[in-house]
MARPA-527083 format. One line per field, with one value per residue (C-alpha): residue number from 0; residue in one letter; chain; x, y, z. Coordinates in Angstrom, 1 decimal. Example, Ala and Ser with C-alpha at 12.3 -4.5 7.8 and 13.67 -1.06 7.14 Angstrom:
2
num <- c(0:1) $
residu <- c(a:s) $
chaine <- c(A:A) $
px <- c(12.3:13.7) $
py <- c(-4.5:-1.1) $
pz <- c(7.8:7.1) $
This chain:
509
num <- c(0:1:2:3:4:5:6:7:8:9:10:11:12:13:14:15:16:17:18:19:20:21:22:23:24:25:26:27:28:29:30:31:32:33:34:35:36:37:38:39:40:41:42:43:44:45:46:47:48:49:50:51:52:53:54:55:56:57:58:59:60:61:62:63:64:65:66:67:68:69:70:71:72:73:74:75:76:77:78:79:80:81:82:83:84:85:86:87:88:89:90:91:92:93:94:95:96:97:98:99:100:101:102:103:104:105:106:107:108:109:110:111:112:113:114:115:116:117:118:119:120:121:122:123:124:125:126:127:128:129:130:131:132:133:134:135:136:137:138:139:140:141:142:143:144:145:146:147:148:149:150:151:152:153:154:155:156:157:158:159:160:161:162:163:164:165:166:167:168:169:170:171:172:173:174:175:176:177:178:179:180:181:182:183:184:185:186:187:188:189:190:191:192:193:194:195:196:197:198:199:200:201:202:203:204:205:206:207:208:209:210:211:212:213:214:215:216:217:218:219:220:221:222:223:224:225:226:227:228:229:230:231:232:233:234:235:236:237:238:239:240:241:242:243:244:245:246:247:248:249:250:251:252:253:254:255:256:257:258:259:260:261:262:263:264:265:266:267:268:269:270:271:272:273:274:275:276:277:278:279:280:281:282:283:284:285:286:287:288:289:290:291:292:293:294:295:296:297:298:299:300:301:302:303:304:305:306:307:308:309:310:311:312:313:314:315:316:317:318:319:320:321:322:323:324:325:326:327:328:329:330:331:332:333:334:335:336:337:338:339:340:341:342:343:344:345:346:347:348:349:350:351:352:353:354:355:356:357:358:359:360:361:362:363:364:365:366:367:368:369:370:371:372:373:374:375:376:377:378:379:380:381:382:383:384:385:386:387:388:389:390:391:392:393:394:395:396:397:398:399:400:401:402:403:404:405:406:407:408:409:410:411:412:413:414:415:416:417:418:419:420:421:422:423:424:425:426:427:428:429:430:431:432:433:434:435:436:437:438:439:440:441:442:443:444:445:446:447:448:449:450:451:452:453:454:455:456:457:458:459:460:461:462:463:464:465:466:467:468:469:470:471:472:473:474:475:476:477:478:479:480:481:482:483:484:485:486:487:488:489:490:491:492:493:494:495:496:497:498:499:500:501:502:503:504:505:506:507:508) $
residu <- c(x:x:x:x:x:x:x:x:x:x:x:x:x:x:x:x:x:x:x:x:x:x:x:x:x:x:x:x:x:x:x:x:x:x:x:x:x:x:x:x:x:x:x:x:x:x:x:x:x:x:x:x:x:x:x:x:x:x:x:x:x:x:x:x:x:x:x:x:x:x:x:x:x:x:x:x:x:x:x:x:x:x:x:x:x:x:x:x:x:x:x:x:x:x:x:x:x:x:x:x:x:x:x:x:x:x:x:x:x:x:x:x:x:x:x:x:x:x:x:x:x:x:x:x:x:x:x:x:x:x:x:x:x:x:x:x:x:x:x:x:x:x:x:x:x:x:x:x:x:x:x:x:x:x:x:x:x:x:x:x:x:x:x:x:x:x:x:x:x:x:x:x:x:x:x:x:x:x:x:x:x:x:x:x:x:x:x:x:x:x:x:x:x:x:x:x:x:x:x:x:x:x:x:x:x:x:x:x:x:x:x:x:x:x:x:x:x:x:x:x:x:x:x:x:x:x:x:x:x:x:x:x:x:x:x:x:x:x:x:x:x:x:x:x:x:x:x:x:x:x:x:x:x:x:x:x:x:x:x:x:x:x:x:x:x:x:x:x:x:x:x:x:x:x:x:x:x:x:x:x:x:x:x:x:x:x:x:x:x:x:x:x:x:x:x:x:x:x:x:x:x:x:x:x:x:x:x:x:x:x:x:x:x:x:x:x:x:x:x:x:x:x:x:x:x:x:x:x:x:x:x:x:x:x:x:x:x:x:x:x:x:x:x:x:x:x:x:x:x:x:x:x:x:x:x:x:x:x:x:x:x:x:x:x:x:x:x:x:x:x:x:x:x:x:x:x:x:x:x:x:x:x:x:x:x:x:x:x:x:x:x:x:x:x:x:x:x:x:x:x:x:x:x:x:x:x:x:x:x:x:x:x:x:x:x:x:x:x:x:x:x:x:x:x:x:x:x:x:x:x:x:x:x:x:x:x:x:x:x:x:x:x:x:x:x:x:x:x:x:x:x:x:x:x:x:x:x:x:x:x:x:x:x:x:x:x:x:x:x:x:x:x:x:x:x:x:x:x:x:x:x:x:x:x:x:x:x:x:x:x:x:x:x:x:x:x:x:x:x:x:x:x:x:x:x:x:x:x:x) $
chaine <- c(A:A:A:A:A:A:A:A:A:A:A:A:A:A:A:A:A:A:A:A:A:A:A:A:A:A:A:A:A:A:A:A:A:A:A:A:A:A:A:A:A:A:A:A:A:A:A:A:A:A:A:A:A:A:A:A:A:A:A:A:A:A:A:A:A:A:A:A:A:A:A:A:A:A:A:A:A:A:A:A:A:A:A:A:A:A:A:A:A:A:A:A:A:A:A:A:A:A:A:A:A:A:A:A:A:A:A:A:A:A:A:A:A:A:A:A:A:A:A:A:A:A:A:A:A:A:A:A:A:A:A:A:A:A:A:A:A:A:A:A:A:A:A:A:A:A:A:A:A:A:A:A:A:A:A:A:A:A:A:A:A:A:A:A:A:A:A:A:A:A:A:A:A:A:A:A:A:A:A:A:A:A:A:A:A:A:A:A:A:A:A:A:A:A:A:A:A:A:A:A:A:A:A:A:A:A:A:A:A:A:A:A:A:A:A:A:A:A:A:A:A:A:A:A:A:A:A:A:A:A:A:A:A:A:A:A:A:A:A:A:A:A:A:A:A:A:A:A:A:A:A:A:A:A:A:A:A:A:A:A:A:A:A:A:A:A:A:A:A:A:A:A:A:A:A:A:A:A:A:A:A:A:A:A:A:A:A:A:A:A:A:A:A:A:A:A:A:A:A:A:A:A:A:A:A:A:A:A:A:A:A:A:A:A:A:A:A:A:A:A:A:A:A:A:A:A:A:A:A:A:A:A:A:A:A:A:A:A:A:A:A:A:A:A:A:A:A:A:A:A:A:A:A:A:A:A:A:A:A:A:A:A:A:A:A:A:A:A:A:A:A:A:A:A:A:A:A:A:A:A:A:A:A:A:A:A:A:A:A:A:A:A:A:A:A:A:A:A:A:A:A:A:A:A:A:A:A:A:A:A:A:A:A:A:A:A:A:A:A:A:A:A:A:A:A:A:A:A:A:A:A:A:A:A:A:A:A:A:A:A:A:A:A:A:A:A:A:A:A:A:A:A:A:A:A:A:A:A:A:A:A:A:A:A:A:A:A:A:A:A:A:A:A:A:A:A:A:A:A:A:A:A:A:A:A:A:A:A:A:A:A:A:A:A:A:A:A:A:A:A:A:A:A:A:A:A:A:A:A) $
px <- c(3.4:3.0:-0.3:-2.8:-4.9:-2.1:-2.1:-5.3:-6.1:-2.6:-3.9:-7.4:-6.0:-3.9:-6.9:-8.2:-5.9:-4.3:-6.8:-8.2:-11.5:-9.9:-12.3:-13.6:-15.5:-12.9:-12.8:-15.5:-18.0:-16.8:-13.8:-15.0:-13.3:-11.1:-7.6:-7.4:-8.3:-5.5:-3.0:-3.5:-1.2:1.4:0.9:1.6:5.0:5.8:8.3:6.6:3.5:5.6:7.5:4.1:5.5:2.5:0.3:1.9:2.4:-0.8:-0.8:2.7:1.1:-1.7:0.2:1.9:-1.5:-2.8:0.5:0.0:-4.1:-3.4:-1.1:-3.5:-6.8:-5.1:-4.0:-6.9:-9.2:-7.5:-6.4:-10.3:-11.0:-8.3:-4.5:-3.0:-1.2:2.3:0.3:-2.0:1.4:3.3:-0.3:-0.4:3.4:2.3:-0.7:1.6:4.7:2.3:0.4:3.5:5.6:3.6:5.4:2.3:1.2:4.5:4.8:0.9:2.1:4.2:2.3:-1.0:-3.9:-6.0:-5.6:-3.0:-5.7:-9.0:-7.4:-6.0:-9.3:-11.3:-8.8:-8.8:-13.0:-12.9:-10.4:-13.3:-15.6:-14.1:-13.7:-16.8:-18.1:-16.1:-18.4:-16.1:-18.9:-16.8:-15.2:-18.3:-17.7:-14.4:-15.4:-18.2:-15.1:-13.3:-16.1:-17.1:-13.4:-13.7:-16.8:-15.5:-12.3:-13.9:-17.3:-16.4:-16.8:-20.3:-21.0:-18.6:-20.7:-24.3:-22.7:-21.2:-24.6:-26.4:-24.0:-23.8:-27.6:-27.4:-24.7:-26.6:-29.9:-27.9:-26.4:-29.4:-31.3:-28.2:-28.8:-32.6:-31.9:-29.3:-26.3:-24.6:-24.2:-24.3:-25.6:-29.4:-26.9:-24.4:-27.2:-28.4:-25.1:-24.8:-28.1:-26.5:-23.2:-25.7:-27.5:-24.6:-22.2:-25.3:-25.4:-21.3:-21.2:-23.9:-22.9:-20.3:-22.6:-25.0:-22.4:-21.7:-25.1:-25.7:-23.2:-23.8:-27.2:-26.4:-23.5:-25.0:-28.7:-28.2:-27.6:-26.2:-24.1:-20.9:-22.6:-24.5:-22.9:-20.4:-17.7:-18.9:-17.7:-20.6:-20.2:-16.5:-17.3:-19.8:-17.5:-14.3:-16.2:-14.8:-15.5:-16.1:-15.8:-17.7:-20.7:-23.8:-22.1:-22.0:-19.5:-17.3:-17.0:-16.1:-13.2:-11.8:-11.5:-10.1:-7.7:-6.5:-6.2:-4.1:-1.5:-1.2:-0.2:2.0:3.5:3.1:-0.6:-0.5:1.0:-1.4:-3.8:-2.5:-2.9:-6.4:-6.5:-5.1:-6.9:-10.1:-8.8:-8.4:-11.3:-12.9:-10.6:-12.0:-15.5:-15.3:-12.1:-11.7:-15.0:-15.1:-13.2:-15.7:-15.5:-12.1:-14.2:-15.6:-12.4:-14.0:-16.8:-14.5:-15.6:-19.3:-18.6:-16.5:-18.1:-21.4:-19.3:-17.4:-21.0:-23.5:-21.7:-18.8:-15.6:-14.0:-10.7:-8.3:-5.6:-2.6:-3.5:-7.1:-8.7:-8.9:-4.9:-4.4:-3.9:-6.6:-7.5:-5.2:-4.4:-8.3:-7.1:-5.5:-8.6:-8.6:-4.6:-6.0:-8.2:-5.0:-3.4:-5.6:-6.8:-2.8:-2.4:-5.1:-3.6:-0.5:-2.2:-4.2:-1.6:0.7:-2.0:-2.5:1.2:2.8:6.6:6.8:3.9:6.7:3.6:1.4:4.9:5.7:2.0:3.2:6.6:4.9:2.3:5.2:7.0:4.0:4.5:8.2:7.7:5.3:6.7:10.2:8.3:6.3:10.1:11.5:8.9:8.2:4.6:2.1:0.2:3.7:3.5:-0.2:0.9:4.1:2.5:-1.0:0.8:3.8:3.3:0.5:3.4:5.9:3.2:3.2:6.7:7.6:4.8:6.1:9.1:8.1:5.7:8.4:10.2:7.1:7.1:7.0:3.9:1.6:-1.8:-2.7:-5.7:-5.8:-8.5:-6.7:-8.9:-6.4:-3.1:-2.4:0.5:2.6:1.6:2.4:6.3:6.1:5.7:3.2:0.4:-2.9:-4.0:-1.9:-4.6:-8.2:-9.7:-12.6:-13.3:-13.2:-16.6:-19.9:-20.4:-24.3:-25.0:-25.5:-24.4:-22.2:-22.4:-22.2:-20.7:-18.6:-14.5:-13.5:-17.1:-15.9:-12.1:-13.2:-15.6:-12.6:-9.5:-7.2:-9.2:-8.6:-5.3:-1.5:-1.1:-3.6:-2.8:-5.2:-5.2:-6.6:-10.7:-10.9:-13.3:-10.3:-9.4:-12.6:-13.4:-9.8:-10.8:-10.7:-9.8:-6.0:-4.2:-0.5:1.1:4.0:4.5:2.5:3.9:2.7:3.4:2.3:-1.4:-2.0:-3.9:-1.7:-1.0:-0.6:1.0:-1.0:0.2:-3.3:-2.0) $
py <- c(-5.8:-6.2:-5.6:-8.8:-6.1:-4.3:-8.1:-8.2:-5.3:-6.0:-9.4:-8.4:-6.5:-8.7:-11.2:-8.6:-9.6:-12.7:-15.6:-18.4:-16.2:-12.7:-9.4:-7.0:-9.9:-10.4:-7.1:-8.4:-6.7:-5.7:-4.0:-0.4:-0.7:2.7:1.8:-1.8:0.1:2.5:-0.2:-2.6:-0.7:-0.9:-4.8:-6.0:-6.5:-9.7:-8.0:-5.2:-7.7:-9.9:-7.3:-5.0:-1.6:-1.7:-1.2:1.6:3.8:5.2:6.0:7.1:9.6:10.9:11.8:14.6:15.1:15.6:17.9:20.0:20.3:20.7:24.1:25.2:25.2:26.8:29.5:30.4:30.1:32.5:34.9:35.1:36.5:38.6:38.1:35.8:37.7:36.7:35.2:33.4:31.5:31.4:29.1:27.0:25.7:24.7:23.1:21.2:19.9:19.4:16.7:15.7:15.1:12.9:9.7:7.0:8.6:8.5:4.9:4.1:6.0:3.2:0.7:-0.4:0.6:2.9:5.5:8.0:7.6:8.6:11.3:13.1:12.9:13.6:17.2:18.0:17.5:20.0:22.3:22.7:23.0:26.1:27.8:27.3:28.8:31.6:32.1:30.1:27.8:26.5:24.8:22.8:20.3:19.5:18.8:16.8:14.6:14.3:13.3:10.0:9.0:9.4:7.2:4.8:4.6:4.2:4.4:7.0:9.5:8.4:10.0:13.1:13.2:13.5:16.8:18.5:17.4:19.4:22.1:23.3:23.2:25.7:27.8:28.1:29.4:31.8:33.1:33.1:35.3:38.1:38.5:39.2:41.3:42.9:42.8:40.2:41.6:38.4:38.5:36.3:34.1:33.3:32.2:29.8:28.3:28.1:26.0:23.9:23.2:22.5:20.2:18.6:18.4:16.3:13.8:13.6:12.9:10.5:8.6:6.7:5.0:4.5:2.6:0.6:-0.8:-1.4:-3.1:-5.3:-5.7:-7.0:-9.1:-10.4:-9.7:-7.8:-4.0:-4.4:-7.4:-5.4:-4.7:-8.1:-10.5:-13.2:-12.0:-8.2:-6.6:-7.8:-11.5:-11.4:-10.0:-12.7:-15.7:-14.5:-13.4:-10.1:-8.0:-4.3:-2.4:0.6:-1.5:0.4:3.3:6.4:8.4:5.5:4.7:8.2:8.3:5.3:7.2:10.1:8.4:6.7:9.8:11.2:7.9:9.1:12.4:11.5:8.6:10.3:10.6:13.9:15.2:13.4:15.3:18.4:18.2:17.3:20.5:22.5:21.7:22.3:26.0:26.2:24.9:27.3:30.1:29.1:29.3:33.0:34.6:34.0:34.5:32.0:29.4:27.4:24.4:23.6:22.2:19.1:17.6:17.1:14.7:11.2:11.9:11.5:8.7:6.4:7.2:5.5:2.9:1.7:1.9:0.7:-0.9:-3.9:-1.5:-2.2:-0.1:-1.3:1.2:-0.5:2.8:1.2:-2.0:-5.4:-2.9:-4.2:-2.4:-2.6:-0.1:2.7:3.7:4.8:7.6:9.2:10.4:13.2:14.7:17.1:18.5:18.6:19.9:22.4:23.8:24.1:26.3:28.3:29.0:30.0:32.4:34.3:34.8:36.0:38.3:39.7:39.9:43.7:44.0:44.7:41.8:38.7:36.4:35.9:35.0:32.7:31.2:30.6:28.8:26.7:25.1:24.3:23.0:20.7:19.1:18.6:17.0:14.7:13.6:13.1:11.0:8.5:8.0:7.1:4.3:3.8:4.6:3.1:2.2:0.3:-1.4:-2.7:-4.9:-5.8:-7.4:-8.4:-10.1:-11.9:-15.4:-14.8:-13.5:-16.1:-19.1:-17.3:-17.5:-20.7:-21.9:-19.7:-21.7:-24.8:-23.6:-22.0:-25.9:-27.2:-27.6:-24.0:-25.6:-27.1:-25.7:-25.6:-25.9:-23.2:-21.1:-17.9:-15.5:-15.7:-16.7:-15.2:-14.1:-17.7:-17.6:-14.4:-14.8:-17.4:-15.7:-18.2:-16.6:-16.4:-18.2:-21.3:-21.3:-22.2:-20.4:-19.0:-16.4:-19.0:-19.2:-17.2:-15.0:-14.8:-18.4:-17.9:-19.6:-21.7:-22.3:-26.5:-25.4:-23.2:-24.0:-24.0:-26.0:-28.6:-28.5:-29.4:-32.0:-33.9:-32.2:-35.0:-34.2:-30.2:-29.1:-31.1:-29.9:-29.0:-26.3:-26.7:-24.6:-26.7:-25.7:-24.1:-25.1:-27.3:-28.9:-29.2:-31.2:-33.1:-35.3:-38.9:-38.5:-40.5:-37.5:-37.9:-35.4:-33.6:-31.4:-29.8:-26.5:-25.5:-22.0:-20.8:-19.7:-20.4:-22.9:-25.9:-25.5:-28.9:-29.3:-32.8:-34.2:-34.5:-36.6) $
pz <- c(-2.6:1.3:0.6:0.1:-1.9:-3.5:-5.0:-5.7:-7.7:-9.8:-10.4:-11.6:-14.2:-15.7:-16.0:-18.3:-21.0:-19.3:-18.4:-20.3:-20.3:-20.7:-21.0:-18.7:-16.9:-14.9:-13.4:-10.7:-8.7:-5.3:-6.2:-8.6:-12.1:-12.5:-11.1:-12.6:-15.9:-15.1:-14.4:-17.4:-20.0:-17.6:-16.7:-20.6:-19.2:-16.9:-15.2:-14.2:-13.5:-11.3:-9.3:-9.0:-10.8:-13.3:-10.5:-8.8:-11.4:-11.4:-7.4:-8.1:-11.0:-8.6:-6.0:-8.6:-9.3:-5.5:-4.6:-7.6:-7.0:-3.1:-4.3:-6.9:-4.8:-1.3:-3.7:-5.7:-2.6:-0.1:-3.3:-3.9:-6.7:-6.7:-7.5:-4.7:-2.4:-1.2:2.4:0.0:-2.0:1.2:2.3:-0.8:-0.7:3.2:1.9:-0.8:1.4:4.3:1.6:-0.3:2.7:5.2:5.1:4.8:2.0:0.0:1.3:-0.4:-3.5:-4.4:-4.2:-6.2:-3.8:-4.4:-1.9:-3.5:-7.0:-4.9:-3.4:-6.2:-8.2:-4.5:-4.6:-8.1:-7.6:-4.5:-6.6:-9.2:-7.2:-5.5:-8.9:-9.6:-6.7:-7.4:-10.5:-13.2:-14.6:-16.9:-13.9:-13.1:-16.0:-15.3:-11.4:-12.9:-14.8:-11.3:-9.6:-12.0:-12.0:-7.8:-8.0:-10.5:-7.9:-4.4:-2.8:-0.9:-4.0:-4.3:-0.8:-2.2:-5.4:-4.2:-1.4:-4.1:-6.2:-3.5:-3.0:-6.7:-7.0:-3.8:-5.3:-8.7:-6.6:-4.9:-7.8:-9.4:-6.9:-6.4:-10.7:-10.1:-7.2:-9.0:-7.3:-9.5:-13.0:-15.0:-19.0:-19.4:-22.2:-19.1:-16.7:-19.5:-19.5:-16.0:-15.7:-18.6:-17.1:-13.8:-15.7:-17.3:-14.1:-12.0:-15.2:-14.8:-11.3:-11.2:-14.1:-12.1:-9.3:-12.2:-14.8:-12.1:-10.9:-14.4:-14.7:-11.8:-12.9:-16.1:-15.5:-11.6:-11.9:-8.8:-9.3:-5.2:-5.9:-4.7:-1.4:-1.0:-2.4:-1.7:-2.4:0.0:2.5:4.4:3.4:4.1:7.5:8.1:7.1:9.4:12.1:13.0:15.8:15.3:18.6:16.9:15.2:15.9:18.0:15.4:17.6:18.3:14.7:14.0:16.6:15.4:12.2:13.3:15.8:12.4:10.9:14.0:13.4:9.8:10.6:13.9:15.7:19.4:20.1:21.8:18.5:16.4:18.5:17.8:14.5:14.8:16.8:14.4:11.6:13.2:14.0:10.4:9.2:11.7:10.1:6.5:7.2:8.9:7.7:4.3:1.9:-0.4:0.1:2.2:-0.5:1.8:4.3:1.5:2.9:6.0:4.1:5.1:8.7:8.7:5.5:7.6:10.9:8.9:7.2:10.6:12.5:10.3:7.5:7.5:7.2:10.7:11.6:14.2:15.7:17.9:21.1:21.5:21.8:20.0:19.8:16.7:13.3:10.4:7.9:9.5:6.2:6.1:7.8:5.4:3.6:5.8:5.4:2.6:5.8:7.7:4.4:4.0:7.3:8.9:5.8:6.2:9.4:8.0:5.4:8.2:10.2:7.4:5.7:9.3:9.7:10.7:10.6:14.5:15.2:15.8:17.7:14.4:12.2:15.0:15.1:11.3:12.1:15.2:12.6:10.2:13.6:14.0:11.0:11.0:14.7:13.5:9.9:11.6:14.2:11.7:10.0:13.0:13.8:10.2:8.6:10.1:7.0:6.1:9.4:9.3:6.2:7.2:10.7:8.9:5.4:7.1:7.2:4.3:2.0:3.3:2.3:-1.2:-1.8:-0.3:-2.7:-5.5:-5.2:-6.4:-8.7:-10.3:-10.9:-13.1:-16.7:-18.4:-20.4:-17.4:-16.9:-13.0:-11.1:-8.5:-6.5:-6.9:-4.6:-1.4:-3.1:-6.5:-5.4:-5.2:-8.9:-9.6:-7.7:-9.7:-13.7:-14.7:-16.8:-15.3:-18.9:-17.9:-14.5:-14.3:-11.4:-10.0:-12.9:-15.5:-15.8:-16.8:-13.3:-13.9:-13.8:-10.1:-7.9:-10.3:-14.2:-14.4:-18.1:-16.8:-17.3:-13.5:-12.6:-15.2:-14.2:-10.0:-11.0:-13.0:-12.2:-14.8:-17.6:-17.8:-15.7:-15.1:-11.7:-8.7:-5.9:-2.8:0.2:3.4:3.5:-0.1:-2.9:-4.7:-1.6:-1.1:-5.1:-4.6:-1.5:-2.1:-5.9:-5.1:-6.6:-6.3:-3.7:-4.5:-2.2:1.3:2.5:5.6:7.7:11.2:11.4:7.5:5.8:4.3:0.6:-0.7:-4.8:-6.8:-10.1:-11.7:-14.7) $
């Protein structure tokens, strides 16, 4: 739980079912709905609410997933259609242990964000895809599945879905044409299906943007209330003032991405660099080596996403080599290791298929790409993750405000109902073990009275704190801090930490 969002998305869960207004309201807007859903069953228990295990057992479950997807599609793509050969296994157990082993993503795994999740559904879609393309249609349903779950997960799988929208309508013509012209024997009955499962997969995978600005729209009244609202990206970047080195510069924002992704792959930068390297020489190997398994290079679709996001939207990433040299959504950067993944084993499987017993330079090639890997796995262990260290440095005193809170939260009354804006500092409460349904907050109230519901339980509880809650929690500058000046609540306690706001504890009645 080093993460403030790791927090977050385990606390919007358990409002589902634990909040004096519980329901699927309370998942919000900003945040897309899939992997609070995922978490809930495993939130019902307090412990594993308050120690944040409910919320990483889904990442914990997708990253099985993503090994065993990473394994399956580097197989069936460099086997073709054929049987896999033994260069084509040899490639997929690289393509697994170079995923399963980098150490940011096995740190992320564990914990309740939603990177390990959108990767395994953003492989498994890619893994479909490629089946398909080999001429399973059958496949194209099931990718359509992956691709809704990756939308309903991050908005990066709505950029994924309308490519692979494009590419299966292209794949479909082309099939098409080679059965007129004959050289694909396919029955009339299976081109029928083929424009069915078309038909049906563009329905799939653009169900998930469209359930969710409905959603928005009915709830909000504003179908773009995720991206505009106040609670954005954009809004959020407005209030703190942050400075984005790559605003407005496309191929700045797209090095700061793929620097991020070098850090996630190596601590050294020449090594991190390397890897770059290499898994452009195996994209590059993909596309003109081996037919077929161009859906591989779909892997690459984070770079020209983020490069847009960082430039033009309000996703700024920091890495510690490059100025502000701080660290900021690093962990970003791991939406490309399935590139790395996939393009060092690619490698591996040329230069094994091409392998002759007397030929000891192409089985070396092999055993230096492995070499890379080890190098720079051993060398992110030794300085520690870097995804782990951009919210150990970023969360420290936030965390240690939480807790020092937490601990005299924890010495109230087990019955006492608190007033509390919750947004920065669920945590303290939930440290504490006090159900969300013993706090009125900011989602205690009906989110489409815009901008605030005077009926609404929180409106009621700030404009007369006594008469609804037993204790008040304030944070210096808040919106309760802001409703308890001048009221002559009793203080109990002010806890106060290095570049925090003050948290100050009231006896209300």
């Amino acid at each position: 739980m080093l993460y403030g969002d790791a927090i977050a998305h385990i606390n919007i869960a358990r409002r589902v079912f634990d909040s004096k207004t519980a329901g699927l309201l309370q998942l919000g807007t900003v945040w897309l709905p899939l992997p609070h859903l995922l978490m809930v069953p495993f939130l019902i228990s307090n412990e594993m609410w308050r120690r944040g295990v409910g919320g990483s057992i889904p990442s914990m479950a997708a990253y099985v997933c993503g090994v065993l997807g990473m394994f399956r599609l580097v197989r069936g793509a460099l086997a073709g259609n054929g049987k896999a050969t033994g260069a084509a296994r040899v490639a997929a157990w690289t393509a697994a242990l170079v995923y399963g082993a980098n150490p940011n993503l096995i740190y992320m795994q564990t914990t309740a964000m939603g990177e390990a999740l959108y990767l395994a559904f953003f492989i498994w879609s890619v893994v479909y895809f490629s089946e398909f393309v080999r001429a399973d249609a059958k496949a194209l349903t099931k990718c359509g599945l992956c691709l809704m779950a990756a939308c309903l997960t991050r908005y990066d799988g709505w950029f994924l879905a309308a490519t692979m929208m494009v590419g299966a309508v292209a794949v479909s013509l082309h099939f098409y044409r080679e059965r007129t012209n004959g050289t694909l024997k396919l029955p009339t009955s299976s081109s029928r299906a083929s424009r069915m499962a078309i038909m049906k997969f563009v329905l799939l995978a653009a169900a998930g943007p469209a359930l969710w600005l409905a959603y928005n729209a009915a709830v909000y009244r504003n179908p773009l209330e995720f991206a505009n609202g106040p609670y954005s990206a954009k809004a959020i970047e407005r209030k703190t003032a942050t400075v984005n080195p790559a605003k407005g510069n496309l191929y700045a924002a797209g090095s700061y991405f793929l620097k991020s992704a070098e850090l996630n792959a190596a601590q050294q930068p020449w090594l991190g660099r390397l890897w770059l390297a290499l898994a452009v020489a195996g994209g590059v190997a993909i596309l003109f080596t081996v037919e077929g398994a161009w859906p591989l290079l779909l892997f690459w679709l984070p770079l020209p996403f983020y490069a847009l996001a960082v430039a033009y939207g309000a996703v700024p990433i920091f890495v510690p080599t490059w100025w502000p040299f701080s660290q900021y959504n690093v962990r970003y950067g791991l939406e490309l290791l399935p590139a790395f993944a996939a393009g060092s084993a690619a490698l591996v499987g040329l230069a094994l298929k091409l392998y002759r017993p007397r030929d000891r330079l192409r089985m070396g090639a092999a055993l230096a790409v492995l070499g890379v890997a080890v190098a720079g796995y051993s060398s992110i262990w030794q300085a520690d993750p870097i995804c782990y260290r951009e919210a150990a440095v970023n969360m420290r005193r936030h965390l240690s405000l939480d807790q020092q809170l937490a601990n005299w939260l924890k010495a109230l009354p087990p019955d006492a109902t608190l007033l509390m804006y919750l947004g920065e500092h669920v945590g303290a409460v939930q440290q504490a073990g006090i159900p969300l349904k013993r706090v009125i907050n900011e989602g205690n109230h009906r989110v489409w009275k815009q901008p605030f519901d005077p009926d609404g339980l929180w409106e009621r509880a700030l404009a007369n704190p006594a008469e609804f809650a037993d204790y008040v929690v304030a944070f210096e500058g808040d919106t309760v801090w802001q409703a308890v000046q001048g009221r002559q609540l009793q203080e109990l306690v002010e806890v106060k930490v290095t570049g925090q706001p003050r948290a100050v504890l009231y006896r209300a009645r």
